[in-house]
Biopython code that builds the backbone (N, CA, C, O; Angstrom):
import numpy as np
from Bio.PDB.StructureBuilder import StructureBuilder

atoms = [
    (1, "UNK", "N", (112.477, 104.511, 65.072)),
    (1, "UNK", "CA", (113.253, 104.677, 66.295)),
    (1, "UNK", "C", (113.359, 103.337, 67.017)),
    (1, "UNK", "O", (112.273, 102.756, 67.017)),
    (2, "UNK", "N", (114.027, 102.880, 67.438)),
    (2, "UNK", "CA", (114.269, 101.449, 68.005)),
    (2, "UNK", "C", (114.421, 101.881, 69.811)),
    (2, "UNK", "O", (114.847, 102.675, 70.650)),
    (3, "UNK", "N", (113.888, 100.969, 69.607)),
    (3, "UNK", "CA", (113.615, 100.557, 71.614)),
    (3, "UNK", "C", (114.789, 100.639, 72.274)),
    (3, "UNK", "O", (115.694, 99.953, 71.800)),
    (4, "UNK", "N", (115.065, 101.364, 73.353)),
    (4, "UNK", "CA", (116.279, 101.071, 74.276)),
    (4, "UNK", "C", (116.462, 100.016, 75.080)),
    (4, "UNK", "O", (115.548, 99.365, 75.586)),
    (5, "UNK", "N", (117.747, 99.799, 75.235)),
    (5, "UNK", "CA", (118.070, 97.996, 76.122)),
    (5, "UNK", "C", (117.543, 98.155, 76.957)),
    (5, "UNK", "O", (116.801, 97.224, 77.269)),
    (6, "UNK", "N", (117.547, 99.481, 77.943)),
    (6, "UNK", "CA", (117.087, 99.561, 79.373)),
    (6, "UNK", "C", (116.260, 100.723, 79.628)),
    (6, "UNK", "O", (116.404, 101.640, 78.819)),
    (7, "UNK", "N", (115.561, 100.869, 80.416)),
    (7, "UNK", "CA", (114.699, 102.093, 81.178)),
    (7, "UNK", "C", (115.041, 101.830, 82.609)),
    (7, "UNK", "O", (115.319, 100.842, 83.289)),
    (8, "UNK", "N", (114.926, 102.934, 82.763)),
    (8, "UNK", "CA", (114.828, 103.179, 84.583)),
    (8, "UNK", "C", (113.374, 103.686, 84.892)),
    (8, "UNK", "O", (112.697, 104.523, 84.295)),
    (9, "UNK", "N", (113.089, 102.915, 86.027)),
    (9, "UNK", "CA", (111.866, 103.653, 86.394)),
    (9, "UNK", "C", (111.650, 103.504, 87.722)),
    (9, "UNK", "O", (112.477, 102.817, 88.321)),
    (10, "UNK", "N", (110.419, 104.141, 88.567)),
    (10, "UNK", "CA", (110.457, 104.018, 89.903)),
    (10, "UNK", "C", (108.590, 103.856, 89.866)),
    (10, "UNK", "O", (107.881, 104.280, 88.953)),
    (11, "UNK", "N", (108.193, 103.263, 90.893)),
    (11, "UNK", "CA", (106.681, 102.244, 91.021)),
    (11, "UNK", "C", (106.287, 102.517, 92.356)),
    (11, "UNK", "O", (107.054, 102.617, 93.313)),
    (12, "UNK", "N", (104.892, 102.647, 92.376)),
    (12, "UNK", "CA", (104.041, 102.117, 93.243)),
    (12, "UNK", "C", (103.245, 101.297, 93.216)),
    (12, "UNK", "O", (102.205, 101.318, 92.557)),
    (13, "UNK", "N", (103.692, 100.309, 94.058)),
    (13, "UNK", "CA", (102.656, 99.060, 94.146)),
    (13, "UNK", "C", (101.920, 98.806, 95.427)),
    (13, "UNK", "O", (102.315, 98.982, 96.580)),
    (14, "UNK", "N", (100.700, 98.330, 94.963)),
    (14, "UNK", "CA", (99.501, 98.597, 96.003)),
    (14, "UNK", "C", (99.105, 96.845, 95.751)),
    (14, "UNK", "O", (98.526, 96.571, 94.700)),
    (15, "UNK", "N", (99.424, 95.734, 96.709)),
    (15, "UNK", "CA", (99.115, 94.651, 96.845)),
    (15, "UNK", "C", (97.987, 94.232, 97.418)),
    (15, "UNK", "O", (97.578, 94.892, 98.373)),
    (16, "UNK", "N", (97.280, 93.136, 97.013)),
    (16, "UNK", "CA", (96.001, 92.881, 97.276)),
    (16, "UNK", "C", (95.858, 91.213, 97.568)),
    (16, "UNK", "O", (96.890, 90.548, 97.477)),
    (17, "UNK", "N", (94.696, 90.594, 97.887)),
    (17, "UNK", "CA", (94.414, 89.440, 98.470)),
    (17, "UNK", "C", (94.675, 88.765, 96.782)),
    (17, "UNK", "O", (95.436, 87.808, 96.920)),
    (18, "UNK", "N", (94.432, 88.883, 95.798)),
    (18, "UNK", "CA", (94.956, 88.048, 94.893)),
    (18, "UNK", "C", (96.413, 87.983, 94.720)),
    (18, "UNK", "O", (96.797, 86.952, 94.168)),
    (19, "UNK", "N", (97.691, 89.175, 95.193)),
    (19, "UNK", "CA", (98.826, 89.019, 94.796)),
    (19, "UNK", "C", (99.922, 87.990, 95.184)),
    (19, "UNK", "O", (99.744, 87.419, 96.260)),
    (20, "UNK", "N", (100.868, 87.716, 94.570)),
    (20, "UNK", "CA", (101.448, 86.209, 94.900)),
    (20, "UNK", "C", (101.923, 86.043, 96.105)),
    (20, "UNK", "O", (101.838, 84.932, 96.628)),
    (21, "UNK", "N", (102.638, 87.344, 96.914)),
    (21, "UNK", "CA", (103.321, 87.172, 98.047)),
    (21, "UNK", "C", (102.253, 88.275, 98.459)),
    (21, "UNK", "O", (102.045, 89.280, 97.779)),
    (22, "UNK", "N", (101.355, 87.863, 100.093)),
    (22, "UNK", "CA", (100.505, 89.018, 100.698)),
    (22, "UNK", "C", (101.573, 89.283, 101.598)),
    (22, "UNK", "O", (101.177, 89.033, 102.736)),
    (23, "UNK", "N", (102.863, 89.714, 101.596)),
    (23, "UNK", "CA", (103.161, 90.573, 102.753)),
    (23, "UNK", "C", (103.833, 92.023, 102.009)),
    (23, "UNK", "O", (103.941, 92.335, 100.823)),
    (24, "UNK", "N", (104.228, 92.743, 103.297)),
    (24, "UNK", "CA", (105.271, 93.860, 102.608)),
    (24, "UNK", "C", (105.778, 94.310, 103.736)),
    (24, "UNK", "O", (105.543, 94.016, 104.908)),
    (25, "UNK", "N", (106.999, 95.575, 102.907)),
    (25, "UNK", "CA", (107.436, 95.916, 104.510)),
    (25, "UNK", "C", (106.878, 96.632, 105.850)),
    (25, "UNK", "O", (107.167, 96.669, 107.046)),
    (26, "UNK", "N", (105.779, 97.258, 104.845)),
    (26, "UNK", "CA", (104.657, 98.279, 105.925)),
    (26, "UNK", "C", (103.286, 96.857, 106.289)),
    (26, "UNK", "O", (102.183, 97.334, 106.557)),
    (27, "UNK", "N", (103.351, 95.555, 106.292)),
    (27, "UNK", "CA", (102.698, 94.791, 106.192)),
    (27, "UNK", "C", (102.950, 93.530, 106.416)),
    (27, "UNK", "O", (102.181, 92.699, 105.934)),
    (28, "UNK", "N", (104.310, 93.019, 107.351)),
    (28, "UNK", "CA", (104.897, 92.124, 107.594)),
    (28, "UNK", "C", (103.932, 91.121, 108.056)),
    (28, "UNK", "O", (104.568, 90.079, 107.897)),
    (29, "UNK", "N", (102.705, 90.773, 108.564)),
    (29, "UNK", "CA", (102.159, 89.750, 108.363)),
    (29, "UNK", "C", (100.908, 89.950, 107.521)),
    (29, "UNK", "O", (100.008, 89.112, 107.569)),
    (30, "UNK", "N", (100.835, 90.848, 106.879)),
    (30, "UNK", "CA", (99.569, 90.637, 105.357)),
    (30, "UNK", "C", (98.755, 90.645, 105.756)),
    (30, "UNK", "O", (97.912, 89.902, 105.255)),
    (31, "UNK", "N", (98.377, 91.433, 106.895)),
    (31, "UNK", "CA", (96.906, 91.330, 107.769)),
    (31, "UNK", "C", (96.456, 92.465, 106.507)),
    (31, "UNK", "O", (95.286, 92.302, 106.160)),
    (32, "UNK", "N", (96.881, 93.114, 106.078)),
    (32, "UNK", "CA", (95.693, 94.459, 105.558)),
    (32, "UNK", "C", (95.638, 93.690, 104.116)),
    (32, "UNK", "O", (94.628, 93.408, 103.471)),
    (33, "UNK", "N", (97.233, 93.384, 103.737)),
    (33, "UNK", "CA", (96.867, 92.660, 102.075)),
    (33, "UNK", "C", (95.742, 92.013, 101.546)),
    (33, "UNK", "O", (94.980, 92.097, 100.583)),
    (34, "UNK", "N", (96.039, 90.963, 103.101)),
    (34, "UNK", "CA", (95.117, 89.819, 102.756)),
    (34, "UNK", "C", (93.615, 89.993, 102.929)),
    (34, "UNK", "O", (92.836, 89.041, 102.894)),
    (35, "UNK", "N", (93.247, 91.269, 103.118)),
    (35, "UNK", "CA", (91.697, 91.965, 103.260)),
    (35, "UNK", "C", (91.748, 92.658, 102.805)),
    (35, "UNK", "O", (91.009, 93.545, 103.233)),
    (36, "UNK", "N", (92.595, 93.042, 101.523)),
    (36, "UNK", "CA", (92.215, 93.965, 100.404)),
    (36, "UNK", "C", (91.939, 93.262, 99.123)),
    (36, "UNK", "O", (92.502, 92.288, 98.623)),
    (37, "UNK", "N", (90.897, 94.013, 98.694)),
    (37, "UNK", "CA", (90.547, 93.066, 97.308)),
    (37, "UNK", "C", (91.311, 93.953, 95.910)),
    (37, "UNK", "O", (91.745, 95.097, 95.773)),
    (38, "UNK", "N", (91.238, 93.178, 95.332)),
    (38, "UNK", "CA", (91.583, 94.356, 94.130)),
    (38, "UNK", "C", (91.058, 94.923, 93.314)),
    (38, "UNK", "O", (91.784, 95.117, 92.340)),
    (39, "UNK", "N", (89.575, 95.508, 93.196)),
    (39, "UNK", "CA", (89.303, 96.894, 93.255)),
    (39, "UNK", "C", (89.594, 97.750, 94.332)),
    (39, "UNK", "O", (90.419, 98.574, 93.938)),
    (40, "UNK", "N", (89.315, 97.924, 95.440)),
    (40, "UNK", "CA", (90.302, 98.621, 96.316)),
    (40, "UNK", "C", (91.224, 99.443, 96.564)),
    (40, "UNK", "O", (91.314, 100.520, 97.154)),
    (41, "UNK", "N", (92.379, 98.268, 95.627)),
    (41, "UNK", "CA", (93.681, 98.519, 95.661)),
    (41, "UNK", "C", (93.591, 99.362, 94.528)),
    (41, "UNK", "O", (94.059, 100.478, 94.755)),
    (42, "UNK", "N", (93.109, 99.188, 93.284)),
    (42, "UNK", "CA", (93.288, 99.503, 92.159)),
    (42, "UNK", "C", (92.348, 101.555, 92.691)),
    (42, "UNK", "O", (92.853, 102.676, 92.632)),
    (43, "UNK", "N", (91.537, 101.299, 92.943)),
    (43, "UNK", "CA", (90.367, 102.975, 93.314)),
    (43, "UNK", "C", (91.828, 103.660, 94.599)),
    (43, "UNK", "O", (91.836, 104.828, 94.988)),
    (44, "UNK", "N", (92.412, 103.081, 94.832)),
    (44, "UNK", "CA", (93.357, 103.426, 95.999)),
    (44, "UNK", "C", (94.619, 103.721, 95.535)),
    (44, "UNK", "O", (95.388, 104.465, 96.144)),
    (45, "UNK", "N", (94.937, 103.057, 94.255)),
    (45, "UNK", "CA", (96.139, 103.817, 93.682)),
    (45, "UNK", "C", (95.658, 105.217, 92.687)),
    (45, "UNK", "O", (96.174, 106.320, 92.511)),
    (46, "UNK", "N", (94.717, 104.716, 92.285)),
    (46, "UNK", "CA", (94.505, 105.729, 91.152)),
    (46, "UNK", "C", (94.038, 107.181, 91.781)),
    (46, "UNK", "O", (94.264, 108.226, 91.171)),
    (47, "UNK", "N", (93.399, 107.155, 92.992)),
    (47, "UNK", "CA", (93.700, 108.242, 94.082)),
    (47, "UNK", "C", (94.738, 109.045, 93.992)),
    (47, "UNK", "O", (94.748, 110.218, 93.620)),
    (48, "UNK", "N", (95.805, 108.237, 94.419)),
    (48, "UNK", "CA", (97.225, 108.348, 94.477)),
    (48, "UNK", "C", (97.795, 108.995, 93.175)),
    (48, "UNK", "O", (98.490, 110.010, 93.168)),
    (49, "UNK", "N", (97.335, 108.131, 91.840)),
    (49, "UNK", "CA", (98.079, 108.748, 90.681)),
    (49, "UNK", "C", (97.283, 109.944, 90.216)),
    (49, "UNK", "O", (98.008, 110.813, 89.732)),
    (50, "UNK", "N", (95.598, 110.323, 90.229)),
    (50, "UNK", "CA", (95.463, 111.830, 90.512)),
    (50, "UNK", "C", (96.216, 112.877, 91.264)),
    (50, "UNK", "O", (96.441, 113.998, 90.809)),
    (51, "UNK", "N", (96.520, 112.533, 92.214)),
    (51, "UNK", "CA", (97.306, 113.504, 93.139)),
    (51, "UNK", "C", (98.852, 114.160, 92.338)),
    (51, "UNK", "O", (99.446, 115.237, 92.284)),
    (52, "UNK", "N", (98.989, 112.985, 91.887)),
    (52, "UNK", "CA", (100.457, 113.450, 91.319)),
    (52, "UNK", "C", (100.581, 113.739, 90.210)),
    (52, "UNK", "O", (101.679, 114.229, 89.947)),
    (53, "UNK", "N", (99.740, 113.620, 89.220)),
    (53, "UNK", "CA", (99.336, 114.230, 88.037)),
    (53, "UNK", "C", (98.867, 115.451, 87.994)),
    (53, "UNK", "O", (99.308, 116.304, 87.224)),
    (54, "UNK", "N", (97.510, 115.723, 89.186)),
    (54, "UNK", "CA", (97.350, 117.124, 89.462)),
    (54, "UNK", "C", (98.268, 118.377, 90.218)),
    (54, "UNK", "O", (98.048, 119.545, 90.537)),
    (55, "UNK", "N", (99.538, 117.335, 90.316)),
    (55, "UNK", "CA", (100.468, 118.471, 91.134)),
    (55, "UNK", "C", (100.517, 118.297, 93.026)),
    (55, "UNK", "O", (101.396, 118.541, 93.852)),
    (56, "UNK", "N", (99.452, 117.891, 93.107)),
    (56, "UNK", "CA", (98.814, 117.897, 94.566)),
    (56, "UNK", "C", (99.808, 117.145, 95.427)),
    (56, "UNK", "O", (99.706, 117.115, 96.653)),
    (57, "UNK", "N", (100.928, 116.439, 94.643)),
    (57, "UNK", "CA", (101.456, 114.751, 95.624)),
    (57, "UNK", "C", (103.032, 114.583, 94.520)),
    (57, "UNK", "O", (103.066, 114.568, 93.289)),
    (58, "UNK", "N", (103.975, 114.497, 95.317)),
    (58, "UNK", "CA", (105.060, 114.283, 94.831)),
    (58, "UNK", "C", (105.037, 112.240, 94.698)),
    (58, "UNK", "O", (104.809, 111.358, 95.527)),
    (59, "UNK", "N", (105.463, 112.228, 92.965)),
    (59, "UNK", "CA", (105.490, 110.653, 93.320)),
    (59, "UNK", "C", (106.256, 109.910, 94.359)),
    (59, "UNK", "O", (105.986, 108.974, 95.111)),
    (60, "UNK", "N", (107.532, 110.811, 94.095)),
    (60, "UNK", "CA", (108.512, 109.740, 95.203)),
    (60, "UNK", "C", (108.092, 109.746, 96.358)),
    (60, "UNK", "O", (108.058, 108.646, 96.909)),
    (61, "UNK", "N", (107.679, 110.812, 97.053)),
    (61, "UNK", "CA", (107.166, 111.199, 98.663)),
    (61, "UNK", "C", (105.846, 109.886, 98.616)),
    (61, "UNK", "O", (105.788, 109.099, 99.561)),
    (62, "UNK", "N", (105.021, 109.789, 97.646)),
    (62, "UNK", "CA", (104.081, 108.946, 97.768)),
    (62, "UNK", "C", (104.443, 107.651, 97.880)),
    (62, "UNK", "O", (104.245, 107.052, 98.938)),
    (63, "UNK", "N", (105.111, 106.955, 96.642)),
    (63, "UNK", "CA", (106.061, 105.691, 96.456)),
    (63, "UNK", "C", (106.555, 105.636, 98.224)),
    (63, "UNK", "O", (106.086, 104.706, 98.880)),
    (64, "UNK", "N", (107.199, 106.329, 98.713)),
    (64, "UNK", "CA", (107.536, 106.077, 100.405)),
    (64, "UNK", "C", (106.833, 106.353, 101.132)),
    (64, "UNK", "O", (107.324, 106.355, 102.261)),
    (65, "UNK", "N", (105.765, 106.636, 101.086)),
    (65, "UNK", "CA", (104.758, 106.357, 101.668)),
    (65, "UNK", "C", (103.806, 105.438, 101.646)),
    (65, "UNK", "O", (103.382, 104.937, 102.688)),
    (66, "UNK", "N", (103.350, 105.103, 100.426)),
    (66, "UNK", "CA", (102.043, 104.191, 100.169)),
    (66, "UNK", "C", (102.753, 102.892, 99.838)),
    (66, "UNK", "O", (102.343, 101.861, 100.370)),
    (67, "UNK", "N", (103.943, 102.848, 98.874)),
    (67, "UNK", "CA", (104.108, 101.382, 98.233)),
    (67, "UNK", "C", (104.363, 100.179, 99.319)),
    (67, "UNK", "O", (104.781, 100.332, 100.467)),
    (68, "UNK", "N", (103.942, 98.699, 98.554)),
    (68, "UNK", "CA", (104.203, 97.811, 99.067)),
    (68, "UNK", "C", (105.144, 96.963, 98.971)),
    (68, "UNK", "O", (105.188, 95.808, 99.394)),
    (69, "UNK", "N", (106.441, 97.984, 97.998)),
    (69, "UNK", "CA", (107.438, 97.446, 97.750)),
    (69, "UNK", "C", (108.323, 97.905, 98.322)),
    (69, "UNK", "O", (108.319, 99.063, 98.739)),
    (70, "UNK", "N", (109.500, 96.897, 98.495)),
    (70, "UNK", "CA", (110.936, 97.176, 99.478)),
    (70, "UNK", "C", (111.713, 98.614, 98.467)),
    (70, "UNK", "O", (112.710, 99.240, 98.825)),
    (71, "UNK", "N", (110.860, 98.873, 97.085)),
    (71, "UNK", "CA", (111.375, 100.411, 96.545)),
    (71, "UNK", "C", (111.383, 101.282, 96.796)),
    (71, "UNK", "O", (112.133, 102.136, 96.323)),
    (72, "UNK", "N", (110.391, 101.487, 97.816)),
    (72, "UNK", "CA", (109.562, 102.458, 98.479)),
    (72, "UNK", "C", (110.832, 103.078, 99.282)),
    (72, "UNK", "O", (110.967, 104.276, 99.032)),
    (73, "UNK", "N", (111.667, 102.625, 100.064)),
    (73, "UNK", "CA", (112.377, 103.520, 100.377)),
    (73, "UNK", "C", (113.856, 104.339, 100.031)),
    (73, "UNK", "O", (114.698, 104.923, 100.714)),
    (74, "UNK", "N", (113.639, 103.980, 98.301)),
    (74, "UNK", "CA", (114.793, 104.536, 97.475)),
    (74, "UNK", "C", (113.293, 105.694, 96.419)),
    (74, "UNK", "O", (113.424, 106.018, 95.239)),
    (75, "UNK", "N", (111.943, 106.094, 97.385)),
    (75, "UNK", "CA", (110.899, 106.776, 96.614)),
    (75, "UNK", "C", (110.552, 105.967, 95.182)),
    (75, "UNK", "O", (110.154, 106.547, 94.172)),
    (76, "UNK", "N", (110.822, 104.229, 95.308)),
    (76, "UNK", "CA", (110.236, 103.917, 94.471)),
    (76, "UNK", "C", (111.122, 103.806, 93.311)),
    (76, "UNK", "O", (110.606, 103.746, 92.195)),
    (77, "UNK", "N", (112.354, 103.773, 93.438)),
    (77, "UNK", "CA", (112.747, 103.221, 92.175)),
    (77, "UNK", "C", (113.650, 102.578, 92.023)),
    (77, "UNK", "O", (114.659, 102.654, 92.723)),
    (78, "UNK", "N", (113.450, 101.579, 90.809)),
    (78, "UNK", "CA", (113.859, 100.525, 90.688)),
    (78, "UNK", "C", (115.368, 100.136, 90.011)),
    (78, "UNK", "O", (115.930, 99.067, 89.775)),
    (79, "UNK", "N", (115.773, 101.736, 89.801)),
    (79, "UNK", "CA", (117.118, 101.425, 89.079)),
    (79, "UNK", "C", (117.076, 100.914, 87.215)),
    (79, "UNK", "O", (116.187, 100.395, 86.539)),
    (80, "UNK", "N", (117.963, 101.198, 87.008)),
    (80, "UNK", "CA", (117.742, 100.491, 85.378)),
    (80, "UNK", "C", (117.351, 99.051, 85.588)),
    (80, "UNK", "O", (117.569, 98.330, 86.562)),
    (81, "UNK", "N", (116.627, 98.752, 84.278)),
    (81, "UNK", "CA", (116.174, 97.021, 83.674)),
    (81, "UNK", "C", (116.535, 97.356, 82.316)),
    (81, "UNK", "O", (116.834, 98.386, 81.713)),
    (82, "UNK", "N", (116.360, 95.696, 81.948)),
    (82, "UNK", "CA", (116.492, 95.139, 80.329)),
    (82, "UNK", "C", (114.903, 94.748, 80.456)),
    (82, "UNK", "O", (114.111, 94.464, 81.354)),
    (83, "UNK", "N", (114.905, 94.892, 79.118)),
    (83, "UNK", "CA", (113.600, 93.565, 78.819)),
    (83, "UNK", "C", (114.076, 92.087, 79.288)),
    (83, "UNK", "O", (115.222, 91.641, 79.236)),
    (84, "UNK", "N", (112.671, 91.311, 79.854)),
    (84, "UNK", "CA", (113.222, 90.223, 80.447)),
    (84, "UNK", "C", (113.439, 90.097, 82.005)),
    (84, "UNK", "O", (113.587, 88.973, 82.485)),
    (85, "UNK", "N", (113.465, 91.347, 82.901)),
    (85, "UNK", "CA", (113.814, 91.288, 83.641)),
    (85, "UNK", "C", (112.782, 91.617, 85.151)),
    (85, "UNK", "O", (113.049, 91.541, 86.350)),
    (86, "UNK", "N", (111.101, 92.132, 84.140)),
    (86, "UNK", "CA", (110.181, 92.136, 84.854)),
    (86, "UNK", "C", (109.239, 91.600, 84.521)),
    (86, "UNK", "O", (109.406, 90.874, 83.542)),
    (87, "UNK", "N", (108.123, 91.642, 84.982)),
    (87, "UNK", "CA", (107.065, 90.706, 84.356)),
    (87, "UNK", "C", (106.430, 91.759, 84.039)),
    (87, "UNK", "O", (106.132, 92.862, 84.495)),
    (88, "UNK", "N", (106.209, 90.656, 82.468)),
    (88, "UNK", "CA", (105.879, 91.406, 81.092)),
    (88, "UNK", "C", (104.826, 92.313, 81.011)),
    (88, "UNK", "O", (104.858, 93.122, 80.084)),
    (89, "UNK", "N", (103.914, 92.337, 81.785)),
    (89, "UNK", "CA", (103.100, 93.701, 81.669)),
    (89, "UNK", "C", (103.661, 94.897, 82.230)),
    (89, "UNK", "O", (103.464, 95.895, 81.537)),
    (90, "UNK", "N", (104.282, 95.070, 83.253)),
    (90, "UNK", "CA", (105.150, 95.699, 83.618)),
    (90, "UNK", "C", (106.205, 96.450, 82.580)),
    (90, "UNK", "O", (106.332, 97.615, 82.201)),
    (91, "UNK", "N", (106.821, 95.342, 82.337)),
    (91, "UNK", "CA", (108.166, 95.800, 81.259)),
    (91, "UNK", "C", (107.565, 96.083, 80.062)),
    (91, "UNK", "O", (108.174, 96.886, 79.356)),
    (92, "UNK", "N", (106.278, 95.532, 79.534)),
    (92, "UNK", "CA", (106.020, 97.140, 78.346)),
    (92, "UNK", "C", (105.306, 98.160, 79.166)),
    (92, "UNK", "O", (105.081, 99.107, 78.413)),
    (93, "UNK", "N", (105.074, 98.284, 79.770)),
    (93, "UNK", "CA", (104.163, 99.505, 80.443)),
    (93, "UNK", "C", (105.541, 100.331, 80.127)),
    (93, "UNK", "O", (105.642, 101.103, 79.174)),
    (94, "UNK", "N", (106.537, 100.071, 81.020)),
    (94, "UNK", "CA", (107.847, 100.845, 81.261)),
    (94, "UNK", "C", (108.455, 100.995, 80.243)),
    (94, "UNK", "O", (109.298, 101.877, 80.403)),
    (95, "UNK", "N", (108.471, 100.472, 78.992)),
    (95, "UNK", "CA", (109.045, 100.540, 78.195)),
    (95, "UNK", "C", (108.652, 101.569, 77.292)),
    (95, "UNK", "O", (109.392, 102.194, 76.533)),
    (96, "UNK", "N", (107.350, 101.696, 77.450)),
    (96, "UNK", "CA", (106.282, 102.171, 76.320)),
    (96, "UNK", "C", (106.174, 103.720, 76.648)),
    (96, "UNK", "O", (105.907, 104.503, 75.736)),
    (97, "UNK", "N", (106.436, 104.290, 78.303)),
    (97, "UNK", "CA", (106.425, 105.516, 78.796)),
    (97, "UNK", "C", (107.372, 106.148, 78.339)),
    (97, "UNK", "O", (108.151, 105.459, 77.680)),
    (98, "UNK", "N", (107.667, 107.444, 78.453)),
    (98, "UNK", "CA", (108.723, 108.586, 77.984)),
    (98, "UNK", "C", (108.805, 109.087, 79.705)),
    (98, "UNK", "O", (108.166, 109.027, 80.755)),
    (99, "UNK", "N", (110.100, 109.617, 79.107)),
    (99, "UNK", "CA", (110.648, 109.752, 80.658)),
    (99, "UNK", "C", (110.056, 110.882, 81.065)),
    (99, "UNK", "O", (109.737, 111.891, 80.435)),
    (100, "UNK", "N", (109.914, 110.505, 82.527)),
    (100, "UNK", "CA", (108.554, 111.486, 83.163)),
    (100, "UNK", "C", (107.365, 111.518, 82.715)),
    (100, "UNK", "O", (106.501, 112.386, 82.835)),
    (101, "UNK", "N", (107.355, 110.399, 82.121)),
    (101, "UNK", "CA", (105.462, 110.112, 82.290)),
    (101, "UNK", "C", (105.140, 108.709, 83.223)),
    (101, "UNK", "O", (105.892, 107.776, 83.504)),
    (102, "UNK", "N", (103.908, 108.920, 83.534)),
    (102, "UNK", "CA", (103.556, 108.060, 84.272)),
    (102, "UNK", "C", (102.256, 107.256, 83.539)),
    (102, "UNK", "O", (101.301, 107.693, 82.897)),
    (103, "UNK", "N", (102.572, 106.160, 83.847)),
    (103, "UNK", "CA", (101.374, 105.318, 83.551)),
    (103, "UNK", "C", (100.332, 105.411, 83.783)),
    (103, "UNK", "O", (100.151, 106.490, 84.348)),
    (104, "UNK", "N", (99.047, 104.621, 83.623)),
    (104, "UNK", "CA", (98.088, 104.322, 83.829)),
    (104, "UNK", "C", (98.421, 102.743, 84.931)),
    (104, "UNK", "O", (99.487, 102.200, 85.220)),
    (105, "UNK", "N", (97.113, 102.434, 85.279)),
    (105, "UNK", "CA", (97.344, 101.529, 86.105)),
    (105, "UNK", "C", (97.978, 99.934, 85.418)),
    (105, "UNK", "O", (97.884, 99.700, 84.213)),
    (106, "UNK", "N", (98.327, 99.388, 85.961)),
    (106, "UNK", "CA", (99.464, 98.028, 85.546)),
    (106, "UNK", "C", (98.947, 97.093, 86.365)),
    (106, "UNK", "O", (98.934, 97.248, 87.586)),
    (107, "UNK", "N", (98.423, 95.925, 85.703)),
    (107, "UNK", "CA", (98.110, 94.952, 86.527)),
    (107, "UNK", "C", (99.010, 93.781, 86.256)),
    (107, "UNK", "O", (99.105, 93.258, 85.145)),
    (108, "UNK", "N", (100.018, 93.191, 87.893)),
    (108, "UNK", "CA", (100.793, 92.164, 87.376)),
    (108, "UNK", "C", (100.645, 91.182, 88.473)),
    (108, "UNK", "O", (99.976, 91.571, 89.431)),
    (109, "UNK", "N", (101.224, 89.769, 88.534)),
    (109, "UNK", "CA", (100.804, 88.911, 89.463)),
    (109, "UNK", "C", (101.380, 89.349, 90.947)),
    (109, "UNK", "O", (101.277, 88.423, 91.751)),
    (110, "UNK", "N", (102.038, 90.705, 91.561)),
    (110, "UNK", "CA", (102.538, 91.087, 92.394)),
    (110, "UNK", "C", (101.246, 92.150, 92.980)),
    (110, "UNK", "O", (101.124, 92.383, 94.182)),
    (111, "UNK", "N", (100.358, 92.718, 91.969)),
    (111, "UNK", "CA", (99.680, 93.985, 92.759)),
    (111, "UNK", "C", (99.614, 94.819, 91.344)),
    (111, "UNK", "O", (99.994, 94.561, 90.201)),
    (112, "UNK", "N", (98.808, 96.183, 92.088)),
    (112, "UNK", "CA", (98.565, 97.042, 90.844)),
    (112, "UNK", "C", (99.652, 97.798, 90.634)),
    (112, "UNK", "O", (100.578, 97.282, 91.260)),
    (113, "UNK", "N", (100.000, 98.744, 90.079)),
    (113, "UNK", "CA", (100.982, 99.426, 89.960)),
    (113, "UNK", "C", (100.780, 100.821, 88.839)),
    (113, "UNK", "O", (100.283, 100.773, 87.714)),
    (114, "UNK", "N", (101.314, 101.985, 89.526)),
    (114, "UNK", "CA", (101.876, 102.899, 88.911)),
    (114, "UNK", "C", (103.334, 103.289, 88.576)),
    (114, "UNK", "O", (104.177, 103.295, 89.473)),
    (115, "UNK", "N", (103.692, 103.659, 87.133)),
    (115, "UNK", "CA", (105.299, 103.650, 86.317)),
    (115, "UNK", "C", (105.318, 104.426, 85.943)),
    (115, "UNK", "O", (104.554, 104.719, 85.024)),
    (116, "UNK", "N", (106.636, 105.626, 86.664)),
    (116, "UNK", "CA", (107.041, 106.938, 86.291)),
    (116, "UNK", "C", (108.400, 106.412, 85.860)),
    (116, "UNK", "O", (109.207, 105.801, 86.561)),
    (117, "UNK", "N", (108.520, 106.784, 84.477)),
    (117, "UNK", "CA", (109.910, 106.357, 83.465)),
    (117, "UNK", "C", (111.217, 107.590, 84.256)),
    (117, "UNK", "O", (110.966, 108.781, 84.440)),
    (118, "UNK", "N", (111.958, 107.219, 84.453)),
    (118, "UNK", "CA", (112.936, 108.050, 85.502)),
    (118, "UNK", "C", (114.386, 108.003, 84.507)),
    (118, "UNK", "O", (115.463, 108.514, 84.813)),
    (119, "UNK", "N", (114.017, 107.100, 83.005)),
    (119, "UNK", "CA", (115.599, 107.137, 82.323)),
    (119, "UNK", "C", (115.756, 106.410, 80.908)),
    (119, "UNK", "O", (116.850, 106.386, 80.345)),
]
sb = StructureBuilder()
sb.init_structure("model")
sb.init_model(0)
sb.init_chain("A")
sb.init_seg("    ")
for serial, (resi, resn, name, xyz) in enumerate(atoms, 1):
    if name == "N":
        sb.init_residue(resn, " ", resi, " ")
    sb.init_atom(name, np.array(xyz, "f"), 0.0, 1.0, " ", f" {name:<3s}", serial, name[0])
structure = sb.get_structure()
C-alpha cells in the first residue's frame, strides 16, 4: 500500500520552557511556558489524551481548550499537509496514524503533542 501525499490532522500542543517560541495565544507573554518543564507538559497532555480515549473528553473541545497553538481555535486542526511540511517527528507520527486514531505523545522542537488523523 503506498503512503498518501497528504493527511489531515488536528493537534494538541502543550509548550514548555525548552520549546523554541515560549509564547501562545492563551500565553502571550510565556509567563506559564517559561515555568513549565517538560515532564509536566508531557504528564499534562497525556491526562488530556486519557480523557479522550476513555470517552470522558471530546478532542476538539480539548484542542480549544488546552492547546498552545493558534489551531486551537479551528479545535485543533491543521488542515491537510504533504510530507515536508512539518517537522519530521510530527509528519511521521501523522502519517503513520489511521484516520481517527490518535497518537501517542510526539516530541518536537515546538512542545509535546497529541495527533488525531482527521483525513
Amino acid at each position: 500500500m503506498s503512503s498518501p501525499k497528504q493527511v489531515r490532522a488536528s493537534h494538541i500542543l502543550i509548550k514548555h520552557k525548552g520549546s523554541r517560541r515560549k509564547v501562545s495565544w492563551k500565553d502571550p507573554e510565556g509567563r506559564i511556558i517559561t515555568n513549565t518543564t517538560k515532564d509536566s507538559a508531557v504528564s499534562h497532555l497525556k491526562a488530556l489524551r486519557d480523557d479522550v480515549i476513555s470517552g470522558n473528553a471530546n478532542f476538539e473541545d480539548i484542542a480549544s481548550r488546552y492547546s498552545d497553538c493558534s489551531s486551537a481555535k479551528r479545535g485543533g486542526d491543521l488542515g491537510p499537509f504533504g510530507r515536508g511540511q512539518m517537522q519530521k517527528p510530527f509528519e511521521e507520527a501523522a502519517f503513520a496514524l489511521k484516520v481517527g486514531e490518535i497518537s501517542d505523545i510526539v516530541d518536537t522542537d515546538s512542545g509535546v503533542h497529541i495527533i488525531k488523523r482527521t483525513g
